[in-house]
Structures are given as structure tokens and as C-alpha cells.
N, C-alpha and C positions, 0 to 999 in steps of 0.2 A: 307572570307566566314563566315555566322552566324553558331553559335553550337547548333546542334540540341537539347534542353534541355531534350529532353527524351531518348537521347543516352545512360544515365547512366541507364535507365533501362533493358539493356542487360546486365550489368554488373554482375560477379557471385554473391550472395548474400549466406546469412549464410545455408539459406534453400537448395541452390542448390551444396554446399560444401556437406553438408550432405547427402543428397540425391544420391552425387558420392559416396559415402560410404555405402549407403545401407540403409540410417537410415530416418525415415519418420516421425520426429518428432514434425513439425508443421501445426497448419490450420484441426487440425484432429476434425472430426464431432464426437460428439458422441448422439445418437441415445433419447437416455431417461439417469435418473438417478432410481438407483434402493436400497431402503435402506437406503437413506440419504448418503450414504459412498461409491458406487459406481454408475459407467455408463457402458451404454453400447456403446462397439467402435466396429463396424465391425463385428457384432454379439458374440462379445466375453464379459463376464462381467469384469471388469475392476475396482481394487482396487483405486481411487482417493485420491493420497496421493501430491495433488497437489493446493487444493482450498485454496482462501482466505475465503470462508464462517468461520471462525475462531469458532466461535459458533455454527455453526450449523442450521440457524436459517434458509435458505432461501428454508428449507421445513417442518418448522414448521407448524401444521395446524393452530395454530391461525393468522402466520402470513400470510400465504395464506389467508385465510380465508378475513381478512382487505384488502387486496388487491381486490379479487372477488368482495366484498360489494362494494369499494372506483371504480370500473370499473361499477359496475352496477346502481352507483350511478352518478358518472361523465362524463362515457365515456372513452375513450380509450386516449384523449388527450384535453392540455384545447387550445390549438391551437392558443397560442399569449403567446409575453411576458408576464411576470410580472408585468411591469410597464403599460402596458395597460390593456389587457382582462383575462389577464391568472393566477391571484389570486387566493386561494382559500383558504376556512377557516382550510383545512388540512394545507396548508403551513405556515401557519402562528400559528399553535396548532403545530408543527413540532419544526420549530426554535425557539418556546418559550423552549420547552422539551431539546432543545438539545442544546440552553444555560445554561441552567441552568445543564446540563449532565457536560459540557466544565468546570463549573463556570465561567461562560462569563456573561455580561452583555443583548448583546445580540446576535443574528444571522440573518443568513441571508443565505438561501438552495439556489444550484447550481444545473444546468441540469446534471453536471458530475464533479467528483473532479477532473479535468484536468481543467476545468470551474474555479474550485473555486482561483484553480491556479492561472489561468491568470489575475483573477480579481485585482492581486499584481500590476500589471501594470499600473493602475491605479494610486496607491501611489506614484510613482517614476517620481517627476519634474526633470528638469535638471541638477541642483546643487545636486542631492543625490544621495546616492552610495550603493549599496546592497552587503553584505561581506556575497557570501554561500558557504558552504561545499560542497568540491570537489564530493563527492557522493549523492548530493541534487537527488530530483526526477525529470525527466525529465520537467515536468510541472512547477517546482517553477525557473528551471531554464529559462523556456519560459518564463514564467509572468516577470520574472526578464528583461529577453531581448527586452520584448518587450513595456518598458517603455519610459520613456527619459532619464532615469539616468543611469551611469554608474556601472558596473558591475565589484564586484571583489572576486575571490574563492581564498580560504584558503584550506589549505592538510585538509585531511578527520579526523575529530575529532583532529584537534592541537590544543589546544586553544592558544599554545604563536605564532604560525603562524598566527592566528585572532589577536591576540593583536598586533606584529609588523605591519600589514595592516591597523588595525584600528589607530597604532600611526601614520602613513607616509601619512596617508589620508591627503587631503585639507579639511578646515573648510570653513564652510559658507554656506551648504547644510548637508538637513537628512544625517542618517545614520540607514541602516536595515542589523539587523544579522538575516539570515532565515537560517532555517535548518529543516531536517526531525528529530524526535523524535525517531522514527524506521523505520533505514534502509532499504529499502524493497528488498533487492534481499540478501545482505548477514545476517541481522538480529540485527547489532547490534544497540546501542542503546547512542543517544548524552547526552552528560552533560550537563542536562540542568539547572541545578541551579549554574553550572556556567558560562553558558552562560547569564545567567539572572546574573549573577554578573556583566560580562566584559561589558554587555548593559547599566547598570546601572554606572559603571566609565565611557562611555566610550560614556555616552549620544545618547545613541543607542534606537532600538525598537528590539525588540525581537517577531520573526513572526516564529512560528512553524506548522509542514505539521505532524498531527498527524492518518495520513490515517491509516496507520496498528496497528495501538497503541487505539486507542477509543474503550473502550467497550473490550477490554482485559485486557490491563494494565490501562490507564489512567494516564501515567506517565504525563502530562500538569498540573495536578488536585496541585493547592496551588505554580506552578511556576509564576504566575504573566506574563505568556506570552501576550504581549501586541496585538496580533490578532494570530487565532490558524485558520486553515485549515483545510480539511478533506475529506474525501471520507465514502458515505453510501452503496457503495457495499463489505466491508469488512463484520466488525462485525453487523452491520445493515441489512444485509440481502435485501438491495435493489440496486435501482441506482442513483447516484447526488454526492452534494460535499456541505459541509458549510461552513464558513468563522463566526467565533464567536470572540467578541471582546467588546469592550465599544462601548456603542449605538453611536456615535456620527460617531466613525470610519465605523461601519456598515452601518448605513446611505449613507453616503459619497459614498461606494464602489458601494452600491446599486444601487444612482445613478450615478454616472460615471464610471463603472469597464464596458466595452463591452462586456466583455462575459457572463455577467447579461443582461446587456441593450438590446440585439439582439439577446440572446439565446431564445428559447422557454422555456415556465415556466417547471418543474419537474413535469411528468405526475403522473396524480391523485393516481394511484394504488402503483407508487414507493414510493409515500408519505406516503399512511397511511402503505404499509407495513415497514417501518422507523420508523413511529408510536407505533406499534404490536411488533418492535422489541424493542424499548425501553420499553415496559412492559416486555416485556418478560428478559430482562437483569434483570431488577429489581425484578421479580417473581424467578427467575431460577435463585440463583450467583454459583450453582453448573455447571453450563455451563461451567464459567472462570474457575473455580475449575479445571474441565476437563479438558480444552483445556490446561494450563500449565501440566498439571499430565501427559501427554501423550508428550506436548515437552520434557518434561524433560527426559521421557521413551526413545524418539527418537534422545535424544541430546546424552546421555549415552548410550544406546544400539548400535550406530553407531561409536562412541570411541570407545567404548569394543573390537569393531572389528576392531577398525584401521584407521577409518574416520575419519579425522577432520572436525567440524563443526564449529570452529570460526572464525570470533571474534562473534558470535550469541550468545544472550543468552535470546531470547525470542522464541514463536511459528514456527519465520522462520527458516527452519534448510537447510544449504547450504552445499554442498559436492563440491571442490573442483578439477578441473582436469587441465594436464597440458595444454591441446590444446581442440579443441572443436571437435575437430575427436574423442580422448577417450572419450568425457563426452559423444557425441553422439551416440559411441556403446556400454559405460555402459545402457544411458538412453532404447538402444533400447534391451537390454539383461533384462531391469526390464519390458521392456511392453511386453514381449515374457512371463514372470512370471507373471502375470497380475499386474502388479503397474505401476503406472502412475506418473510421475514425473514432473517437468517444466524442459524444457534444456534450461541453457541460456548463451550468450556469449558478450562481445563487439556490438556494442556501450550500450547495456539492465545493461551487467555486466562487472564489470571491467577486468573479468576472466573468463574462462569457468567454469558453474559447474553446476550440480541437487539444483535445489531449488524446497524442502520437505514444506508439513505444513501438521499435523492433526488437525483433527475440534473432536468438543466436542461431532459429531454424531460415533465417531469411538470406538471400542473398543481394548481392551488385545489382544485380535487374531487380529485384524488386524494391530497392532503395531508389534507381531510376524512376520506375513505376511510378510511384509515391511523388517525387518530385516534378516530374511532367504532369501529374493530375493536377497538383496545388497550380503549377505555374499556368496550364490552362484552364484551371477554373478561374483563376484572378485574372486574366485577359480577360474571360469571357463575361465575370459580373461587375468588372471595371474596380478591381478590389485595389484602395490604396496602398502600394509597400514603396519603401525605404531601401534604395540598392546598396547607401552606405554604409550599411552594419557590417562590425567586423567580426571576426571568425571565433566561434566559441572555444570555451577551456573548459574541459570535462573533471570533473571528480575521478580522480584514480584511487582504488584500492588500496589499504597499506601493505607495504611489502611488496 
């Protein structure tokens, strides 16, 4: 008898474990944002200490503002590929800006950094072999799989476990070391110069996923990564993905990476508001300023009390639990206090735990905020912490 392929969708799932518990932590609407720093959920206002807007930016009025113009200018969608109809002189004023943001040669924007992802697939003939860190983003691991070439992961930040795989390999086909730059669920952050070492003995390309890292840190900036990736709903305040590299390599992906070739182009309005935010980084560097000055608040603040937050030492700030039943009644003891959190667990993260981010639209009190709810939610469900921990060190920007 055939197996019905949609049999596994009766299966319990993280949402309906949860849910036995009382806790109704995903797929939640929320109604408007108010403040730049909160939403409203179920008519309650609701501290968002959950976004990747990192800066702040995706209610800034100027960049709204580029958006509404680039909408009443273009329309709603350019409704064709790229490579056919769906051009436009914002896309291409976009990826010039944001090579030259990368120090890339050039670029090339994506409908979605999941997009920009896959377009790795492309690179990958059947003789070469892609060596990624065991915590890559789910997407570099797709584009990886869905090439011809064979796939091989190393422990998470080892480099002498890259080095033993990269000696044992067979010769006679590429070699790609990809990895994320920042981790995105627990926060921390790869070596990347010497990654770009072991690439460089070891006749490698060096292909970096710089999604939650652009436009905060810019840790990529003077590494020599030989094609850098990216997502513009982070610090960009929009939606897409880029792929920045030597023209030659951009070319290439452009035309044959599929999920260029058959995606719909990046509508008009997430462009120029992409646009508006890269002014606005360049106008405003007291943004980044902020957005560390408040991790830093929230890296320390949550030690102080007992939480560990590492191995993070950037904007993401991840709290720890042992099973996803406690993270899920801490998380729902902070949205009872109005903060909002992400829960996340297996297969997202390797662990159960609250993953934090403040944006540069928050302030002193609502950093407060945040810490008074953790501190009395762990009174109130008798949550074990550690007073001893000592005070975090954050990733600084170059320069």
C-alpha cells in the first residue's frame, strides 16, 4: 500500500506541544505597531523586544516615505523576472550602493535572502564540495543541497574539524567554505579571518551569509570574502537578499542561479525603501551606536540576574532553557508582562530558548521593562539562575 505523504501532517508539532501547556506562542497577529517599539496583540500593547529591525528603520519617515513615492511611482509590482520585464533603474541604483556598502565589486538583489541563498546552487558542479558550519542558516544549507556537488559540515566554529575535512577531501573539483558571519538564533559570531586564512592554504572560496551582521557590525568589511550573501529585511528595513562579489561571479549567478532566473524581480517599494535605508545608515551612525549600547545593556542586565546569554556577543541575545515546555512558560509569563519575545526550539535552534533583540528605536525604560519581567517571571516559576556570571563583551564594528 502507497504512504499517504500527508500523513505526517497529523503529526504533534512544536506548536501543538505548546499549546498542551497552555502556551500560545506562535502565528500571533498583531494588529498595528505603535511607537516604533511596540505592537499591539489582542488589544493589549505589547513591548517588542523580538525584532530584527536592528536599527530601527522600517518606520522611519523617510524611509516610508521612498517607499510610498517608489509605489506611486511603479506600482505595486514589476510583475516579471529580472532578466525579462522586471528591471528597474531602483535595482540597479540599489546593487551599485550596496556593493560598494559590502566592498564588493559588484551585486546582485534577490526577491528574498532565502533567494539569495539558493542562488549558491548554482556554483556547485559535481566535482566540488561545500565544507559548512554545523549552525549555517537553513537557507545556505539549501542552496548547498540543492546543487550537484557534494556537501560536507564541520562542528560549529571548529576550524581544526574544517581543516581535518578540508585535508581528507578528494582533489580535482572546487572547494566552498560557507558560513554565516552571525549566527542568527544564538548570536555569536565566526572567525572570519581565519576562515579566509584556511581558504586561502587550502585553495578554497570563502562564501559568507552576512544577514544579521550588514549595516550593524559589517564584520565582512576588509575580509576578502570571495561572494558575501545577505538579507534586506534586517538592518535595511525592507525585503530581498543580495549576493555581492567580483562582477564576473555576479554575472554568472545572475544568469544561471534559478532562484533569480524564475523569481519575480524585488518589488519597486522594497527597493527604494533599501535605498532610504542606506542613507539613512550613513546620516544617522548614532543608530548602530544605539543598537550595541542597549545589547550590551541586555547582555549585562540579564547576567546580573542569572541568565546566560552565550556564546552571543552581538545585538542577538538568547536565553537558554532546558526543554521547550520551560522556555515556553517563561516565554508566556513575559507576554502576560507585556514583552514579547521569539521562542524557539529544534529543528530553528539547536536548543530551547528566548531569542531577545533591541532596536535602536527603544529606550532606558524599555530595557528596564524587559529586565524586571525576566527577573519577575523567574521568581514567580522558581527558574534556576546563576548570579555568578560575568559581564558580557560585545562585537564591535571595524572602524
Amino acid at each position: 500500500m502507497p504512504v499517504d505523504p500527508f500523513a505526517k501532517a497529523g503529526l504533534h508539532q512544536a506548536e501543538d506541544i505548546l499549546k498542551a501547556h497552555g502556551v500560545d506562542a506562535y502565528h500571533r497577529s498583531a494588529a498595528e505597531r505603535t511607537g516604533d517599539s511596540h505592537v499591539i496583540i489582542d488589544g493589549r500593547k505589547i513591548l517588542m523586544a523580538g525584532s530584527n529591525d536592528y536599527l530601527g528603520l522600517s518606520t522611519h519617515p523617510r524611509v516610508i516615505e521612498a517607499a510610498v513615492t517608489a509605489l506611486r511611482r511603479f506600482g505595486t509590482t514589476v510583475s516579471g523576472s529580472r532578466v525579462l520585464n522586471g528591471t528597474l533603474d531602483l535595482h540597479g541604483e540599489l546593487e551599485a550602493r550596496l556593493a560598494a556598502h559590502l566592498g564588493q565589486e559588484a551585486a546582485a538583489v534577490t526577491t528574498t535572502g532565502f533567494g539569495a541563498n539558493l542562488a549558491l546552487a548554482a556554483l556547485l558542479g559535481r566535482d566540488d564540495i561545500a565544507f559548512g558550519d554545523a549552525r549555517n542558516h537553513v537557507s545556505l544549507v539549501e542552496g548547498v543541497r540543492l546543487g550537484l556537488g557534494k556537501a560536507r559540515t564541520f562542528r560549529h566554529r571548529d576550524l581544526a574539524d574544517l581543516r581535518s575535512k578540508l585535508a581528507a577531501a578528494p582533489s580535482g573539483g572546487g572547494r566552498l567554505i560557507i558560513t554565516d558571519s552571525v549566527f542568527s538564533m544564538d548570536g555569536d559570531v565566526a572567525d572570519l579571518p581565519a576562515l579566509r586564512s584556511i581558504a586561502d592554504e587550502y585553495e578554497a572560496k570563502l562564501i559568507v551569509d552576512a544577514a544579521h551582521d550588514m549595516g550593524v557590525l559589517d564584520l565582512t568589511a576588509g575580509i576578502r570574502a570571495d561572494l558575501v550573501t545577505g538579507s534586506l529585511s534586517k538592518s535595511f528595513a525592507s525585503a530581498g537578499g543580495v549576493l555581492a562579489g567580483p562582477a564576473g561571479y555576479v554575472r554568472y549567478l545572475r544568469s544561471n542561479a534559478r532562484s533569480i532566473l524564475f523569481s519575480i524581480a524585488m518589488p519597486p517599494a522594497s527597493a527604494a525603501a533599501a535605498l532610504a535605508a542606506l542613507d539613512v545608515i550613513a546620516a544617522e551612525p548614532e543608530r548602530r551606536a544605539r543598537c550595541l549600547e542597549l545589547a550590551a545593556g541586555l547582555h549585562d542586565g540579564l547576567r546580573a540576574l542569572g541568565f546566560d546569554t552565550r556564546p552571543s556577543t552581538t545585538p542577538i541575545v538568547p536565553v537558554r532553557f532546558p526543554d521547550l515546555a520551560a522556555a515556553g512558560a517563561f516565554w508566556a509569563a513575559l507576554f502576560a508582562a507585556g514583552v514579547y519575545t521569539n521562542l524557539a526550539g529544534p529543528p530553528a535552534a539547536a536548543h530551547a530558548m528566548l531569542r531577545l533583540t533591541l532596536t535602536a528605536n527603544h529606550d532606558d525604560t524599555h530595557l528596564d521593562t524587559v529586565l524586571t519581567a525576566f527577573d519577575e517571571a523567574a521568581r514567580r516559576l522558581g527558574t534556576a539562575r546563576d548570579p555568578a556570571l560575568p559581564a558580557a563583551t560585545l562585537t564591535v564594528p571595524h572602524g
